[in-house]
C-alpha positions in Angstrom: 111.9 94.3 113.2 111.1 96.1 116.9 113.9 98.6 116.0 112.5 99.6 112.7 108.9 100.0 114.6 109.9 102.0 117.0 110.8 104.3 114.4 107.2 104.6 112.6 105.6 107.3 114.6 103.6 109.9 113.3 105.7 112.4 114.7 109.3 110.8 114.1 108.3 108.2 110.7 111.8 107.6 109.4 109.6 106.6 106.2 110.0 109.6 103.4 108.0 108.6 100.5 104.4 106.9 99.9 103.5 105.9 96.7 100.3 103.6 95.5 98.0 102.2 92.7 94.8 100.7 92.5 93.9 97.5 90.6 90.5 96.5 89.9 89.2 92.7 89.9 91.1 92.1 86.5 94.1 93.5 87.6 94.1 96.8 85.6 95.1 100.0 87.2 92.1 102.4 88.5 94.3 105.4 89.4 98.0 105.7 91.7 99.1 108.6 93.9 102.5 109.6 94.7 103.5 111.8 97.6 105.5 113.0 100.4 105.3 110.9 103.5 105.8 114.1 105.5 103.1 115.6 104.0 100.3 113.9 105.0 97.8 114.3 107.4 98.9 113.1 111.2 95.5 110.8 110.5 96.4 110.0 106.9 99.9 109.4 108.2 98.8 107.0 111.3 96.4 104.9 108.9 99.7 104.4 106.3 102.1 103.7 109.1 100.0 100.9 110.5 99.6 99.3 107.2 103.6 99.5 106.7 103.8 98.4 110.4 101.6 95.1 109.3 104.1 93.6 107.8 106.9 94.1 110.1 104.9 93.3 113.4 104.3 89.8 111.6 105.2 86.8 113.2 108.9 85.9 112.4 109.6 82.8 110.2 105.9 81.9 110.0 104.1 84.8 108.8 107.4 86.9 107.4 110.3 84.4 106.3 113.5 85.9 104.9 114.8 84.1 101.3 118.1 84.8 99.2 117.7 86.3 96.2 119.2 83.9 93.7 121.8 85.8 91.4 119.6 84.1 88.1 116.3 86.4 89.0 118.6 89.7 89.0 118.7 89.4 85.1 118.4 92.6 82.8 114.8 93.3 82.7 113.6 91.2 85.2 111.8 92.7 88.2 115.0 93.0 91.0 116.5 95.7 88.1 113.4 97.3 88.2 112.9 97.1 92.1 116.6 98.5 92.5 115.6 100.9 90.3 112.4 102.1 92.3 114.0 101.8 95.3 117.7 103.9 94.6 115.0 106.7 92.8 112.8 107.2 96.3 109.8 106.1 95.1 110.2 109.4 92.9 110.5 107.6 89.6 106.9 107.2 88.6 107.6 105.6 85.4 109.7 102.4 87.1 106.2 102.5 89.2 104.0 102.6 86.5 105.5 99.2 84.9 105.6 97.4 88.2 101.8 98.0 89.0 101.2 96.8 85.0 103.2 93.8 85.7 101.9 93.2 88.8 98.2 93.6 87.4 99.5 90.8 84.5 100.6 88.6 87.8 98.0 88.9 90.2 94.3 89.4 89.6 92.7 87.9 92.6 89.3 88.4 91.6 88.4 91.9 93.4 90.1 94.8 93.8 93.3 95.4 95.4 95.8 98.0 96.4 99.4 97.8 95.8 101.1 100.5 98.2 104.8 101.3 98.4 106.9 102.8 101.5 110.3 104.2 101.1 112.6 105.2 103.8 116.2 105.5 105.5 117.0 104.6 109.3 120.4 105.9 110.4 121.4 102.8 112.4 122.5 103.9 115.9 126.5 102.1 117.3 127.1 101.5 120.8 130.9 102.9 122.1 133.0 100.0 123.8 131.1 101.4 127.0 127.8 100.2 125.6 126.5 103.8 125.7 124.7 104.5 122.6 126.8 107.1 120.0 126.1 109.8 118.2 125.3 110.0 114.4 125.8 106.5 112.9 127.9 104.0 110.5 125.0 102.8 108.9 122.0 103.9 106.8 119.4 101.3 105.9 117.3 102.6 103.2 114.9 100.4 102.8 111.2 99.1 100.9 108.2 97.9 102.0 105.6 96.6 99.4 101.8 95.8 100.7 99.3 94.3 99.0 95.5 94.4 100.5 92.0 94.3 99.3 90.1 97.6 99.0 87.3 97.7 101.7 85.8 100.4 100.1 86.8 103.2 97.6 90.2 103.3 97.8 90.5 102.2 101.0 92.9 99.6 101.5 92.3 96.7 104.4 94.1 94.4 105.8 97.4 93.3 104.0 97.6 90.1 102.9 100.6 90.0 101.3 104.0 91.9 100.9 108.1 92.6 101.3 110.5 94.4 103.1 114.0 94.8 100.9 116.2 94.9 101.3 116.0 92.4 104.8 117.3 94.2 107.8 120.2 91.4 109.0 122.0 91.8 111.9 121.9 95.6 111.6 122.3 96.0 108.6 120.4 95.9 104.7 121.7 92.8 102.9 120.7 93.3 99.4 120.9 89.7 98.5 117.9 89.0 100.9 113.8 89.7 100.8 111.5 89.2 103.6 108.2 87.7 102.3 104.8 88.4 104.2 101.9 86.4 104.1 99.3 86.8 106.1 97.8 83.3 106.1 100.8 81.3 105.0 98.7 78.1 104.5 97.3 80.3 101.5 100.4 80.9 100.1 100.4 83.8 97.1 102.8 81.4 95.1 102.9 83.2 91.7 104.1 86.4 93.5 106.5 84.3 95.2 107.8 82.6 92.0 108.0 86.3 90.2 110.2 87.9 93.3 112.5 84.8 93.8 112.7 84.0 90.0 112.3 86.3 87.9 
């Protein structure tokens, strides 16, 4: 997770694509936004990265554990074909968006309001020659998602997350598609119906 960090700076974010939505108490959507990562504000863009950065900063194996995806929960119309979908797109397909904060809002309505934010982005995975010297260009691209859910501490300001994903899971240097890595913030308060939804179906 320390090599993907390094990597979310302001001024060299390998993260492309922001896109959001904000569910009131009941879980209904109050408004999304969709934009350019790039295209922020250097203050808009620090505030976004350290919410992305939450979850990967996380302690390992307590806080942010890393499951297999069992081959039942990729079933046509279940949420990993949807996921894939919003993921391969960039983030840019607003309708595969659009559903997932609905579905979400049907899953999770924690009793105040919440914000469900989405990062998108591609890391060209740097190889080391048989000298060990780092090489140029690289054999690998992880494109990648991170998912964040926190409660609003104000209007549509999101605090701290308490929940969330990266997929696919950076292993050994590589994305491996048939694993997640789950965030909670306080594990002993486990969010167990969005656990049940990811790893089932």
């Amino acid at each position: 997770m320390l090599e993907l960090t390094r990597r979310m700076t302001p001024s060299r974010a390998s993260i492309g694509q922001i896109a959001g939505a904000y569910l009131d108490e009941e879980g209904y959507v109050d408004g999304t936004f969709n934009k350019n990562f790039l295209r922020l504000s250097a203050a808009e863009r620090t505030r976004n990265l350290g919410l992305a950065k939450e979850i990967l900063i996380s302690r390992t194996n307590e806080q942010l554990k890393e499951y297999r995806i069992p081959e039942a929960a990729r079933k046509p119309g279940g949420v990993w074909q949807l996921l894939d979908g919003i993921k391969e797109s960039g983030l840019k397909n607003d309708a595969l968006l659009d559903i997932f904060y609905e579905v979400l809002g049907e899953k999770y309505h924690p009793g105040y309001p919440y914000a469900c934010f989405f990062f998108h982005g591609r890391y060209d995975v740097p190889v080391k020659g048989t000298d060990g010297e780092w090489l140029e260009g690289s054999e690998e691209v992880y494109e990648y998602m991170i998912c964040m859910l926190s409660p609003l501490s104000g209007e549509y300001e999101p605090g701290q997350p308490e929940y969330g994903f990266l997929y696919p899971a950076f292993r050994n240097r590589y994305g491996e598609r048939e694993y997640i890595n789950l965030f909670e913030s306080r594990p002993e308060r486990e969010h167990r119906e969005l656990k049940e939804w990811l790893l089932n179906g």
